[in-house]
N, C-alpha and C positions, 0 to 999 in steps of 0.2 A: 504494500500500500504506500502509493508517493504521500512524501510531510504534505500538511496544507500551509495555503500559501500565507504571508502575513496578512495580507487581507479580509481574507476568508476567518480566518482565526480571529482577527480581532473584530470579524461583525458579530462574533458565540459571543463574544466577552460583552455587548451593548445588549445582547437576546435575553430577556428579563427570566427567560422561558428554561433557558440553558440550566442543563445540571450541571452545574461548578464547583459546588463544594461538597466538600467531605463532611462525614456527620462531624464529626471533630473538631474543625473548623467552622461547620455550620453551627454546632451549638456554643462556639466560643463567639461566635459575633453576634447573637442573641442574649448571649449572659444566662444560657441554659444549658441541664445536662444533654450527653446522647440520650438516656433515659427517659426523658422529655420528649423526645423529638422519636423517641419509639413511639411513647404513648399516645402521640397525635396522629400520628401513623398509625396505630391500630386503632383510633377512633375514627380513623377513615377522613381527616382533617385536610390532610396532605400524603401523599403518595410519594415518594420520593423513586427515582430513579434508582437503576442498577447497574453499575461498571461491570464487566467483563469477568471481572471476578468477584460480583456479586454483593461490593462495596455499596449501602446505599450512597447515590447524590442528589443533594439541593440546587435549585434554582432563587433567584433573587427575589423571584415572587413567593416561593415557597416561605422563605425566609419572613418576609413580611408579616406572612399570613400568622406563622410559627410565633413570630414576636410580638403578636397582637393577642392571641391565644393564652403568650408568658405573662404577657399583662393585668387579662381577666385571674388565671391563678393564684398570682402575684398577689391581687387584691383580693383574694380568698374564693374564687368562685370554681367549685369542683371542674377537674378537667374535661368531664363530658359534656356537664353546662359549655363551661366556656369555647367547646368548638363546636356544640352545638350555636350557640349565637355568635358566633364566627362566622359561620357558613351563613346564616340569614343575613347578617351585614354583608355578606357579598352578594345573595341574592336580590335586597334589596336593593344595592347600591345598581346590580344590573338593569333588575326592573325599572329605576329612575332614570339610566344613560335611556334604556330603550325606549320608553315614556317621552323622555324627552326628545329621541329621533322623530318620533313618531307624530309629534306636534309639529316641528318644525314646516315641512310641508304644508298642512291646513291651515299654519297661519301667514305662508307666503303667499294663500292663493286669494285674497281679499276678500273673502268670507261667500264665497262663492256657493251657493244651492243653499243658502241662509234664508 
């Protein structure tokens, strides 16, 4: 397999999406353990990827979600709670982008069949 090129390499490093890090390093830049970042994983919170040899890895979004998660904890709130209402602040936050696409249109078109 030819190296990739520095291009290509450095547009995975901008992809939010990309699995990048190591549990190890993923849980040191959250200020959580790996045990942590199991137990969200087996609440089905975030899925983490698998290296080659079976390492789990994070992405930067994953990370976020994970640090939002250590927060609710943090301020006592059981870890199932807290990635159960995890997950609803994203679904909500979706439902409002999409909401909000979805207006856009009908009020570009000056109130037409009003």
């Amino acid at each position: 397999m030819p190296p990739e090129s520095p291009s290509r390499a450095g547009d995975r490093l901008d992809d939010d999406d990309y699995p990048a890090y190591t549990m190890g390093r993923a849980a040191e830049m959250i200020g959580a353990t790996p045990g942590f970042l199991r137990a969200i994983g087996e609440a089905r919170l975030i899925t983490p990827l698998r290296s080659e040899g079976g390492h789990r890895r994070y992405s930067r979004y994953q990370l976020r979600v994970a640090a939002r998660a250590r927060e609710l904890v943090d301020a006592g709130t059981p870890i199932e709670a807290a990635c159960r209402i995890v997950i609803l602040e994203d679904q909500l936050e979706e439902a409002l982008r999409l909401n909000e696409e979805l207006r856009r249109p009908a009020d570009g078109d000056g109130g037409a069949g009003s």
